[in-house]
C-alpha positions as CSV (number, residue, x, y, z in Angstrom):
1,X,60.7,156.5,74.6
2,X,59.2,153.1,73.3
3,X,55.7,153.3,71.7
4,X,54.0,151.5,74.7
5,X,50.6,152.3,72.8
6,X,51.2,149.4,70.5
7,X,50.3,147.3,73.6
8,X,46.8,145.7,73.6
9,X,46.6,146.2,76.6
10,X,46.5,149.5,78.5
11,X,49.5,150.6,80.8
12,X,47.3,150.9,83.9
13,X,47.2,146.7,83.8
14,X,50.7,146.0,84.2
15,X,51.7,144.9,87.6
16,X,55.1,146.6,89.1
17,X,56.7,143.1,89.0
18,X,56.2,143.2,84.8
19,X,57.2,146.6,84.7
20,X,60.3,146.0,86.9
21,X,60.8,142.7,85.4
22,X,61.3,144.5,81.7
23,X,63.1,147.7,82.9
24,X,65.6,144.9,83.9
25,X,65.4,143.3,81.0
26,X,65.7,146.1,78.8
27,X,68.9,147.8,80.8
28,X,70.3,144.0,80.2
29,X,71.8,144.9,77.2
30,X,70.3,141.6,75.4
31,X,70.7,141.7,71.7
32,X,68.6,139.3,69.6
33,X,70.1,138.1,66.5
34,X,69.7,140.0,63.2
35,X,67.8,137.1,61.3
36,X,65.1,137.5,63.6
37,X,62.3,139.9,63.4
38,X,61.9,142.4,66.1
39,X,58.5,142.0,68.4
40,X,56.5,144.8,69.4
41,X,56.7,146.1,73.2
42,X,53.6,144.8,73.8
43,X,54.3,141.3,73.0
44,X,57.5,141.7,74.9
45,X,56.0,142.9,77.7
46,X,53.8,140.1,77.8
47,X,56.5,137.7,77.4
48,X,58.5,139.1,80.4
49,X,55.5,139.4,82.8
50,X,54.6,135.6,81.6
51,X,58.3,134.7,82.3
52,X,58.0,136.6,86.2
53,X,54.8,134.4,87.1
54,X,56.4,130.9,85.9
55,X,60.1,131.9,87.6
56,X,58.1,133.0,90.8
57,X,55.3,130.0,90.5
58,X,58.6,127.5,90.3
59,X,60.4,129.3,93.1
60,X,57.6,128.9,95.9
61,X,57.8,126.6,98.9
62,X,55.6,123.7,99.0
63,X,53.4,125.7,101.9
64,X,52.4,128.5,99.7
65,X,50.6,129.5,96.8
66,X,51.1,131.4,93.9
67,X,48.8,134.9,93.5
68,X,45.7,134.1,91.5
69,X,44.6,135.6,88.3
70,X,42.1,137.6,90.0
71,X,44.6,138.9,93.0
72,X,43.5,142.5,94.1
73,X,46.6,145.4,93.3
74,X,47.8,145.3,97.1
75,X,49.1,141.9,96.8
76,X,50.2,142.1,93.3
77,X,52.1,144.7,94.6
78,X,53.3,142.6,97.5
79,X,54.7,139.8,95.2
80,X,55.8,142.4,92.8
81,X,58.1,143.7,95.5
82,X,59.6,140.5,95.7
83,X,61.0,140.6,92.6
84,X,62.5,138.1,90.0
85,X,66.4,139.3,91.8
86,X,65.4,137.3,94.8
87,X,65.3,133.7,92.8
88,X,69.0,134.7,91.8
89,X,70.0,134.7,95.0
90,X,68.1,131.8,96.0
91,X,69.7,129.5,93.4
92,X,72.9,130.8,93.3
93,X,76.1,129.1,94.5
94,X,78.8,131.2,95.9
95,X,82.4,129.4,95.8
96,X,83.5,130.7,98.6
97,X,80.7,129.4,100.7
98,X,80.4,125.9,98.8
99,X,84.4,125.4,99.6
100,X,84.2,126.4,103.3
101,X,82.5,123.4,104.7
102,X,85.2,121.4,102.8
103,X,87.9,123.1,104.5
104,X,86.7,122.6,108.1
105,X,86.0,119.0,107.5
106,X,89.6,118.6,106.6
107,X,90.8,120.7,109.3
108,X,88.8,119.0,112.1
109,X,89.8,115.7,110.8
110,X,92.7,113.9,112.6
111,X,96.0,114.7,112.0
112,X,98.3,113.1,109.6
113,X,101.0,110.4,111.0
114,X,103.8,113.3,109.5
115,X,102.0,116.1,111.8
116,X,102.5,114.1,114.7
117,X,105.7,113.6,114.2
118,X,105.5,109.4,113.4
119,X,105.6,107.4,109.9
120,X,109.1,108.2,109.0
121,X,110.0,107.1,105.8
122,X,113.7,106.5,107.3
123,X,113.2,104.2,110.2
124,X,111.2,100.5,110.5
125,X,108.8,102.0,113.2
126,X,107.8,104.5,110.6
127,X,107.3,102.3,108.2
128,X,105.5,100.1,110.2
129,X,103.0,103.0,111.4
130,X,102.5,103.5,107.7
131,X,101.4,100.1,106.9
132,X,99.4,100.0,109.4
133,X,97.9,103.6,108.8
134,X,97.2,102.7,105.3
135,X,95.3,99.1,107.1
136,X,93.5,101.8,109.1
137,X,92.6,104.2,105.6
138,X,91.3,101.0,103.9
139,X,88.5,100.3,106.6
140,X,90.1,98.1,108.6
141,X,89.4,99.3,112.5
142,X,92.6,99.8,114.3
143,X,92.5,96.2,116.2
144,X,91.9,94.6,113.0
145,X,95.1,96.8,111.7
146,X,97.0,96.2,114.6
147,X,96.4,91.8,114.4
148,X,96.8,91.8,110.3
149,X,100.2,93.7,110.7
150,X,101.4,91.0,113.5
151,X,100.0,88.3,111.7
152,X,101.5,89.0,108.5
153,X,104.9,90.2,110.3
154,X,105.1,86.8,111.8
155,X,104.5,84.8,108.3
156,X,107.8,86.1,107.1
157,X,109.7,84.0,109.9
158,X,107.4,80.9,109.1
159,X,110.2,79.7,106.7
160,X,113.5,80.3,109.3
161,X,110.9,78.7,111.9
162,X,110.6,75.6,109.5
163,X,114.7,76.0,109.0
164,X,115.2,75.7,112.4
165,X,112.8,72.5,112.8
166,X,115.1,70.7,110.4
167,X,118.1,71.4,111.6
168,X,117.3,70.3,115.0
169,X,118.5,66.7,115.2
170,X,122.0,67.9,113.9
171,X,121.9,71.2,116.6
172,X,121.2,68.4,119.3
173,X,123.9,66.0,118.1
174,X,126.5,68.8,118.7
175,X,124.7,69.7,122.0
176,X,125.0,65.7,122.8
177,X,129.3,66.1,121.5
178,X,129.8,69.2,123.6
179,X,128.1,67.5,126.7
180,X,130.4,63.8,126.7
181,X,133.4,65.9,125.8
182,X,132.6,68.0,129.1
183,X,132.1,64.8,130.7
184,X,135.4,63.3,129.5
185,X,137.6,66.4,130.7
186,X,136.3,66.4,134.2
187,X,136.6,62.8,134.3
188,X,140.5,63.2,133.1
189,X,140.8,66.5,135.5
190,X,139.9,63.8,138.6
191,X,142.5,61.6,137.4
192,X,145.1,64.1,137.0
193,X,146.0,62.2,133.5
194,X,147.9,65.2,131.5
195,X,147.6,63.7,128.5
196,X,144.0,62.5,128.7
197,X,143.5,66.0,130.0
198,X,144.8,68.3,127.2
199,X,143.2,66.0,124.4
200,X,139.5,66.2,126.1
201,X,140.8,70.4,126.2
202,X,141.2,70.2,122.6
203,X,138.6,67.8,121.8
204,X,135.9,70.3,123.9
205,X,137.6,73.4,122.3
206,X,137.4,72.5,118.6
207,X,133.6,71.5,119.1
208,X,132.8,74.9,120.7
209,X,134.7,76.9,117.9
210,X,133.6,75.3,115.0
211,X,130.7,73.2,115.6
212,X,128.6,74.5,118.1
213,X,128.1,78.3,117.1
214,X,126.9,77.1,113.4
215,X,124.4,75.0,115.7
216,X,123.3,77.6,117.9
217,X,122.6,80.1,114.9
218,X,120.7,77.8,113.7
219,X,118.4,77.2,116.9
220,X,118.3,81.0,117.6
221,X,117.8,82.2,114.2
222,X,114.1,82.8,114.2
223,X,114.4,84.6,117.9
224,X,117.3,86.6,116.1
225,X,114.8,87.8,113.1
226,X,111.4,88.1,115.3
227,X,113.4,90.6,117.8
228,X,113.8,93.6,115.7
229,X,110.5,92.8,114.4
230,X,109.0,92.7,117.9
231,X,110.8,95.6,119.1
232,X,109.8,98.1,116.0
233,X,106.2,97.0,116.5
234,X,106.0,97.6,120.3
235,X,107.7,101.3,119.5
236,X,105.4,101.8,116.8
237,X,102.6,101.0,118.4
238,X,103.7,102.7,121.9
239,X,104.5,106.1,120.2
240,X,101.2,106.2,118.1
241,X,98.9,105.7,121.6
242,X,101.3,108.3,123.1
243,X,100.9,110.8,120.4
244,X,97.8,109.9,120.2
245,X,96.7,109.1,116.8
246,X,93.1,110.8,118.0
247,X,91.5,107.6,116.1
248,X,92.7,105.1,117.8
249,X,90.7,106.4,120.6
250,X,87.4,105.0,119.3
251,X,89.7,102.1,117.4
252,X,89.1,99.5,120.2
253,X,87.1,96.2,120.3
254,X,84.4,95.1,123.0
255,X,85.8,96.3,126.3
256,X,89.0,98.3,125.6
257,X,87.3,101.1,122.5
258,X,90.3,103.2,123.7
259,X,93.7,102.0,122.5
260,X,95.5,104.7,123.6
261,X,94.7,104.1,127.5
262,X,95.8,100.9,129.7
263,X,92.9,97.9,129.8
264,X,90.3,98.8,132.6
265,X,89.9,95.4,133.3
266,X,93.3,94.0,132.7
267,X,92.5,91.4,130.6
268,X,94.8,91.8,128.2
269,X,98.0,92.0,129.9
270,X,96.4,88.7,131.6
271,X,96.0,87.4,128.6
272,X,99.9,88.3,127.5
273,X,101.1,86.7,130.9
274,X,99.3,83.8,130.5
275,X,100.2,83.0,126.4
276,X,103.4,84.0,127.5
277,X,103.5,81.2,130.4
278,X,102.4,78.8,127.7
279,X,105.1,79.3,125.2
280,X,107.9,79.3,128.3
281,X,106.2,75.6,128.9
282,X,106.1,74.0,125.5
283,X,109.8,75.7,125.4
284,X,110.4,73.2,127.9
285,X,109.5,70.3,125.9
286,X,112.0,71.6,122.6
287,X,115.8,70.2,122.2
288,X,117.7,72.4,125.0
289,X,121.0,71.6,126.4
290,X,121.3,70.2,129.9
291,X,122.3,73.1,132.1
292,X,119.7,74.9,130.5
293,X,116.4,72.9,132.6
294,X,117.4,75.3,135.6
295,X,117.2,78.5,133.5
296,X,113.4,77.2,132.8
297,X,112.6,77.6,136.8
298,X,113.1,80.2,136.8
299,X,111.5,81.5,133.5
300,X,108.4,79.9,134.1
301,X,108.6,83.3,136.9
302,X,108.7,85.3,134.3
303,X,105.1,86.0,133.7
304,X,104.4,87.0,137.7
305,X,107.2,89.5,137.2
306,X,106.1,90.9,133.7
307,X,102.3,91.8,134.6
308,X,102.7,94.8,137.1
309,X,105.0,95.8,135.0
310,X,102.7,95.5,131.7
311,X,99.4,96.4,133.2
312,X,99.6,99.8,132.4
313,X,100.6,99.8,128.9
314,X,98.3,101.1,126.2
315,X,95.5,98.8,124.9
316,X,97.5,98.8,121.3
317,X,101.0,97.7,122.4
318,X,98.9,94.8,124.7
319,X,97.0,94.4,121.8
320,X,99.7,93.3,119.9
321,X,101.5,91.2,122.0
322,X,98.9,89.2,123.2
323,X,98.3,88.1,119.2
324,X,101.9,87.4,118.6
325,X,101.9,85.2,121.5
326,X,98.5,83.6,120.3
327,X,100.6,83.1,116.7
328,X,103.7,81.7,118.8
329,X,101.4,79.1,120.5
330,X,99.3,78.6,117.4
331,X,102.6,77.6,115.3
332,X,104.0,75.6,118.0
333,X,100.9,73.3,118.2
334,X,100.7,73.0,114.7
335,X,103.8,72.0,113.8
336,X,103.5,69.1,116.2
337,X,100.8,67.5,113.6
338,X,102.4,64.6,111.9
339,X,101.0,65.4,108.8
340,X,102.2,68.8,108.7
341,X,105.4,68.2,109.4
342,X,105.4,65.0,106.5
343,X,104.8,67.5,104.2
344,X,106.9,70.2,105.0
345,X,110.2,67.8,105.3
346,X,110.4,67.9,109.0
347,X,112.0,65.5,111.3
348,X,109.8,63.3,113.5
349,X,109.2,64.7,117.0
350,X,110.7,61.6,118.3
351,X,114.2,63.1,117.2
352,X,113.5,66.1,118.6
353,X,113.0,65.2,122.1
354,X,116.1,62.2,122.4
355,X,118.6,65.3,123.5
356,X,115.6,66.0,126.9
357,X,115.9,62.3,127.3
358,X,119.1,61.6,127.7
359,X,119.7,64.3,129.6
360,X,116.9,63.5,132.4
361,X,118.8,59.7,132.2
362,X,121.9,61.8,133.2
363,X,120.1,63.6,136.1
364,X,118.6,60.8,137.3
C-alpha cells in the first residue's frame, strides 16, 4: 500500500473521479525517468485530480458548465461517474469509420467510361470518348466538351480545306476538258465520222484516267478526312447517351439538361436541318460539274427527309452535329473574305465560279 497519509489533505476529500483518475493512472504502467525525483502521493494525487478538472472543463459543450468548487458530493459524484475514459472516446478517430464515408462516395460516384464498356484504347470512338471524358474531368460541362471536341476535330481539316481552295481553278479546268471532249464525241457520234469518233474516245478516255481522278481527290479530300471523323464522333457520342454516362444526364445547356434523351422541343434537330439546308445552298454556288446542278434538287430535299428521322436522337449526338454544321457554314463564309483569302494564297472567287458560268451559258 502507498502511504496516503503523506497527503495534506485527508482521504475523505477526494472525489471518486481523482481517485478513479489515479487508480488509472497508476495501473498505466508510467515510468518517470531516473534523473528525476519521485513526488509524494499527495502531490500526485493532486496533480491527477487537477489534470481530471482541466480535461473535463475543456471537453464540455458550449451549453454547459463545469461543477463549481463548492459542488455538493452528489454531483461530484455525478461528473466523477463520467470519467476521464469518455474524452477518449470523444476525441478519438477510428480508421475504419474515418475510411467508410470515402468508400461510398467513390462507389456512388458514376461509373468509369471502362465499366461501361466505352473508352477503348483500341478504337477512334474510344479514344474520342476519352478526350472528351478527360474535357468533362477538367470542368468543362458536357456541351462545352461535346463543342470543344468538334471544334478542335474540325481545325485539323482547316489545312486540306485551304488545299482544296487552291487547287480549284485547275480541278475546274479538267471539269471544263472533260465536258468539250463529251461534247466533241457526241457531235462526231451524230456525224458518224469514224475517225473523228475514236480520237474524241481517246481524247475523253485519257482525260478521265489520268486527269480527272487527281482532280476529284483533290475537291473531295476534305469530305474524305471529315467522314471518319464525323462518323467516330456520332458513335461516340450515341453509345455514351445509350450507356448512359449517368453525368451527362444533368450535362445539358438551357432547355435540353439531359443529353442522354431526344430534344423536347426539337430545336436542335431544327437547327441541324436548317445549317444543313444552308451548307447544301452555298454548295450550290462552289465549282461543280454540269450534270451535277440536278443532283442539287434534289439535295436541297434532303433536310425534310433527315428531321423525322433525326428528331429522336439523343441531345449529345444533335448536339454535335448542329455545331459542326455551324463550323461548316462559319468556314465557308469566311473564306469568302478577300482579305482572308489574300493572305492565305487563295484564288479569287471570280475563278472559282467561271466553271457555274459557263455551264449556265450552256443550259441556256
Amino acid at each position: 500500500m502507498l502511504p496516503l497519509a503523506r497527503s495534506s489533505s485527508p482521504i475523505s476529500r477526494l472525489t471518486t473521479a481523482t481517485v478513479a483518475y489515479s487508480r488509472m493512472a497508476l495501473s498505466s504502467k508510467l515510468r518517470q525517468p531516473k534523473n528525476v525525483a519521485r513526488l509524494p502521493v499527495s502531490r500526485t494525487v493532486s496533480r491527477l485530480h487537477s489534470s481530471a478538472l482541466f480535461v473535463r472543463t475543456m471537453s464540455w459543450s458550449t451549453s454547459q458548465r463545469p461543477p463549481s468548487a463548492n459542488a455538493s458530493p452528489e454531483t461530484m459524484e455525478t461528473v466523477g461517474s463520467w470519467g476521464p475514459h469518455e474524452f477518449d472516446t470523444d476525441m478519438a478517430i477510428d480508421p475504419t469509420n474515418a475510411v467508410a464515408p470515402i468508400k461510398n462516395f467513390v462507389e456512388a460516384g458514376a461509373s468509369s467510361l471502362q465499366d461501361l464498356g466505352l473508352g477503348s484504347y483500341f478504337t477512334p470512338v474510344g479514344w474520342i470518348q476519352i478526350a472528351m471524358d478527360s474535357m468533362h474531368s477538367m470542368g468543362l460541362p458536357w456541351w462545352a466538351a461535346i463543342v470543344a471536341t468538334t471544334v478542335c476535330f474540325r481545325a485539323v481539316t482547316v489545312p486540306l480545306l485551304l488545299q482544296t481552295h487552291r487547287s480549284t481553278p485547275q480541278c475546274m479546268a479538267v471539269m471544263m476538258r472533260v465536258r468539250d471532249s463529251a461534247t466533241r464525241l457526241r457531235q462526231a457520234q451524230i456525224g458518224a465520222d469514224h475517225e473523228q469518233i475514236a480520237k474524241a474516245l481517246q481524247d475523253f478516255n485519257g482525260i478521265m484516267a489520268r486527269e480527272y481522278p487527281r482532280a476529284m481527290l483533290k475537291q473531295t479530300l476534305p469530305s474524305v478526312a471529315q467522314a471518319p471523323i464525323f462518323i467516330s464522333l456520332f458513335l461516340a457520342l450515341r453509345s455514351m447517351a445509350i450507356a448512359p454516362v449517368e453525368s451527362l444526364k444533368t450535362g445539358g445547356f438551357l432547355w435540353f439538361p439531359d443529353l442522354t434523351i431526344a430534344d423536347p422541343y426539337y430545336l436542335l434537330p431544327l437547327m441541324t436541318c436548317a445549317t444543313l439546308a444552308a451548307i447544301i445552298e452555298i454548295g450550290a454556288e462552289t465549282p461543280v460539274r454540269v450534270d451535277q446542278f440536278n443532283a442539287m434538287k434534289v439535295l436541297r430535299f434532303l433536310p425534310v427527309i433527315f428531321f423525322p428521322l433525326i428528331m429522336k436522337y439523343p441531345a449529345a449526338v444533335l448536339c454535335f452535329w448542329a455545331t459542326n454544321n455551324f463550323v461548316s457554314l462559319g468556314l465557308a463564309y469566311t473564306l469568302k473574305i478577300p482579305a482572308i483569302r489574300k493572305k492565305y494564297n487563295l484564288p479569287p472567287l471570280s475563278e472559282m465560279r467561271i466553271g457555274n458560268d459557263n455551264a449556265s451559258e450552256k443550259r441556256n
